[in-house]
C-alpha positions in Angstrom: -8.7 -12.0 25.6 -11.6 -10.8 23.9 -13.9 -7.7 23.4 -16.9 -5.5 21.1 -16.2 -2.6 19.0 -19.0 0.3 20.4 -22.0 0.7 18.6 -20.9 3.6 16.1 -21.5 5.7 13.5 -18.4 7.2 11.6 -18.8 10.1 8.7 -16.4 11.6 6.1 -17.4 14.7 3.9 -18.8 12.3 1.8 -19.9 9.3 3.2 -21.5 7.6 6.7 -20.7 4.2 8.3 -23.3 2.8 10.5 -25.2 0.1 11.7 -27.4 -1.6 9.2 -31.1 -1.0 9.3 -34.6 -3.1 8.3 -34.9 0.1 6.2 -31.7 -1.2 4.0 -33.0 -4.8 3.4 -34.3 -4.6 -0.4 -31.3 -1.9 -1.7 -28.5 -4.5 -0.2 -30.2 -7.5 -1.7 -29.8 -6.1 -4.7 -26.6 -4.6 -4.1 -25.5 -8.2 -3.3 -27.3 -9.6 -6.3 -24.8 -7.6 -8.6 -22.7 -9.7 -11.0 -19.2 -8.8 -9.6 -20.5 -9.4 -5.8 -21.5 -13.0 -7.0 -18.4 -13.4 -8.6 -15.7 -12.4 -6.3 -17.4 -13.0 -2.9 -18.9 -16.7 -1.1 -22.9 -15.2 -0.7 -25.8 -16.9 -1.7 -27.0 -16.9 -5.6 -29.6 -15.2 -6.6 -29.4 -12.9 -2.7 -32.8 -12.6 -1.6 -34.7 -10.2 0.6 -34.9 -13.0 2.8 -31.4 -13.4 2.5 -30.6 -9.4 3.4 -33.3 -9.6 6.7 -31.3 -12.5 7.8 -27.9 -10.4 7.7 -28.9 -7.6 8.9 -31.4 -8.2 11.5 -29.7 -11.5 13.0 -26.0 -12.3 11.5 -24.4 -8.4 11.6 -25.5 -7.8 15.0 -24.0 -10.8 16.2 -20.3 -10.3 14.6 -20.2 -7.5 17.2 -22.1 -9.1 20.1 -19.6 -11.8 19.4 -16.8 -9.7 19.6 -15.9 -11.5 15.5 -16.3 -7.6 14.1 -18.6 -5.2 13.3 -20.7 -4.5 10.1 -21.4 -1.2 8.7 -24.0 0.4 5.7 -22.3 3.0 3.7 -24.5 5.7 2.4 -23.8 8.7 0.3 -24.3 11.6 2.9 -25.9 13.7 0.3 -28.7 11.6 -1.1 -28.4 9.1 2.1 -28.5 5.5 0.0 -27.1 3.0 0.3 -23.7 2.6 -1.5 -22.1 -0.1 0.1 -20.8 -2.3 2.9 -17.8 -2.7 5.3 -17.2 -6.0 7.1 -14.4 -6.3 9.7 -14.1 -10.0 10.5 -11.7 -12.6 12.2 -10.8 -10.0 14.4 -8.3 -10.9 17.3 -7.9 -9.2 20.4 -5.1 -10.6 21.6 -2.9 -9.1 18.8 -5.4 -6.4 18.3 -5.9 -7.4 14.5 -8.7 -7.7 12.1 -9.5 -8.2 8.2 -12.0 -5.9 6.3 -13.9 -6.7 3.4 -16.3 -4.1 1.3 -19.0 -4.0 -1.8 -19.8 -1.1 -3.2 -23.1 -1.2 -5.5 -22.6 -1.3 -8.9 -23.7 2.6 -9.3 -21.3 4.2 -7.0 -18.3 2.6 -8.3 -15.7 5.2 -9.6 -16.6 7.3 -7.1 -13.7 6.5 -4.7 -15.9 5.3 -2.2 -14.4 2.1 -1.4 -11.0 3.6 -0.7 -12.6 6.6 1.5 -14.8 4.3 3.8 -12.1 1.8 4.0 -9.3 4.7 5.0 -11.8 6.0 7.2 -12.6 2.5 8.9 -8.5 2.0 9.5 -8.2 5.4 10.8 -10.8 4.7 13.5 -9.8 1.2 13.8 -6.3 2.5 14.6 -6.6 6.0 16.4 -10.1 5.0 18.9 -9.7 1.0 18.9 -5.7 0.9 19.3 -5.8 -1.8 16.9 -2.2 -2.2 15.5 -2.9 -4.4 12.1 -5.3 -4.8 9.4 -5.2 -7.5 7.1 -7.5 -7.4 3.4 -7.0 -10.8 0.9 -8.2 -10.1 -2.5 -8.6 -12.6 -5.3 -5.7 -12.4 -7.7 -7.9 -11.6 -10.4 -9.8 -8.9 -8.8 -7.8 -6.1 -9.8 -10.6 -3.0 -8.9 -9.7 -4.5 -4.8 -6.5 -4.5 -5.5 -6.6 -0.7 -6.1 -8.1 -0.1 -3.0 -5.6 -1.6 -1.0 -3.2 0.2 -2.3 -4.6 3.7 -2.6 -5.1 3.4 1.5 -1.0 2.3 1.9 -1.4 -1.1 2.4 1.6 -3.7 1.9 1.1 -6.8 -0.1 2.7 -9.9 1.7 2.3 -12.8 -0.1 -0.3 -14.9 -2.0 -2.1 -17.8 -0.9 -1.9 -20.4 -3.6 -5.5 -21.7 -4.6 -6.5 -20.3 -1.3 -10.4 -18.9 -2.6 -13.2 -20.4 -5.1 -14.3 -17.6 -6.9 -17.6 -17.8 -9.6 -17.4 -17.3 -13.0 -20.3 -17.4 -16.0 -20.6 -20.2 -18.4 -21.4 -19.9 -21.4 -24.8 -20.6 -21.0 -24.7 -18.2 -18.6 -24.9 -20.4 -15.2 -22.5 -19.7 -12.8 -19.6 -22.0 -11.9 -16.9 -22.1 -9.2 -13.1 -21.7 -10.2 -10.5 -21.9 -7.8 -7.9 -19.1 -7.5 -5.5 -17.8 -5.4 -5.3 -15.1 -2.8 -2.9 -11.9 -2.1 -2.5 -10.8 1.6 -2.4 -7.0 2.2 -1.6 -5.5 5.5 -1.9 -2.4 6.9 -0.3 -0.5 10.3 -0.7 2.8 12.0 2.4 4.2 10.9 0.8 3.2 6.9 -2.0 5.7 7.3 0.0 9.1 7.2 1.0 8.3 3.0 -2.5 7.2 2.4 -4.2 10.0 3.5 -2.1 12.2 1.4 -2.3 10.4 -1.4 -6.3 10.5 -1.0 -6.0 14.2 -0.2 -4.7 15.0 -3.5 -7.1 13.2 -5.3 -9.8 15.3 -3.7 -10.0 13.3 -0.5 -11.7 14.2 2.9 -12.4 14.4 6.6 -13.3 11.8 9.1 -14.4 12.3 12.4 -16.6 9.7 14.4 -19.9 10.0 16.2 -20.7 7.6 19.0 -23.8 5.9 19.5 
C-alpha cells in the first residue's frame, strides 16, 4: 500500500511550509553550509549551489512523487526568507507512519521556529493525512533537537547504540567523522493536545492549511 502527500502549503501566525523554489537555491546552500548542519546531519561538505538546485529542483520533488515524503521551505511570514527546512522521510503507508527531520538557519535559531513548524507539520500530518505515528532520531549529543522533540510531546523510546556518524572539527580544523548513537522519539495523535499547550504558553500560535 502506498500513496503522495498533496502538493501543500501550511502557515502558522508566524511561519509558512511549502514547496521549495529555484528562488530558494543560494539561501539553503548556505543554510546547509552552516557548521552545526555539517555536523549533525549526512550532506555534502562544503553544500554548493549546485548542490541546493539538485535538491530542490530534482531530489524534493521526487520524495513526494515517490510517495518516500514530502519536503517543505520554512519562511518567516513577515519578512518571507528562508528559515529553514522540514523533511518527512521513510514514510509507510501501510502503518501510516513517517520520520521528520528539520534545519533551521543559524539566524533564526532561538526563535522557536523548529518546534512551531514541526507541531504544525504533526498536526497536519495527523488531523488531514490520518497518519497515526511520527518517529524523529536525534544524535545523543545534539541536545538543541532534543528540545524540540520534547516541547512538541514526543516520547523517547530507546537509543540506537552507534546507530549515526556524526562530523566533528579537528584541530586543524578539517572535519572528521565520529560515530555516536541515536535516541528514537515518537509521537501520536492523542500527544498533540499537551504540546500545543505547552507551545501556547510560551506564546505559541495558529495553524491552518492552504491547498495547492
Amino acid at each position: 500500500m502506498t500513496g503522495t502527500f498533496p502538493n501543500v502549503s501550511i502557515s502558522t501566525e508566524r511561519l509558512v511550509l511549502r514547496p521549495f523554489e529555484e528562488s530558494d537555491i543560494a539561501a539553503f546552500a548556505e543554510m546547509m553550509n552552516d557548521e552545526l548542519v555539517t555536523a549533525w546531519t549526512s550532506v555534502p561538505q562544503p553544500y554548493t549551489e549546485a548542490h541546493a538546485r539538485d535538491w530542490i529542483t530534482t531530489r524534493a520533488p521526487a520524495e513526494r512523487a515517490g510517495g518516500r515524503g514530502i519536503v517543505f521551505a520554512v519562511d518567516e511570514f513577515l519578512t518571507q526568507r528562508l528559515v529553514g527546512t522540514v523533511h518527512l522521510r521513510n514514510t509507510d503507508w501501510r502503518v501510516r507512519s513517517t520520520e521528520i527531520a528539520y534545519v533551521i538557519a543559524p539566524w533564526a535559531r532561538g526563535e522557536g521556529y523548529a518546534s512551531e513548524a514541526a507541531l504544525v507539520t504533526a498536526q497536519w500530518l495527523f488531523r488531514d493525512q490520518a497518519f497515526e505515528r511520527l518517529e524523529l532520531r536525534t544524535a545523543a549529543d545534539n541536545t538543541a533537537s532534543q528540545q524540540v522533540a520534547q516541547k512538541i510531546g514526543c516520547i523517547s523510546e530507546g537509543v540506537l547504540r552507534g546507530a549515526w556518524i556524526a562530523r566533528s572539527r579537528t584541530e586543524d580544523g578539517a572535519w572528521t567523522d565520529v560515530r555516536t548513537d541515536v535516541i528514537v522519539w515518537s509521537l501520536l495523535p492523542e500527544d498533540l493536545a499537551g504540546a500545543g499547550e505547552q507551545l501556547a504558553d510560551t506564546g505559541g500560535f495558529t495553524a491552518y492549511s492552504d491547498w495547492n
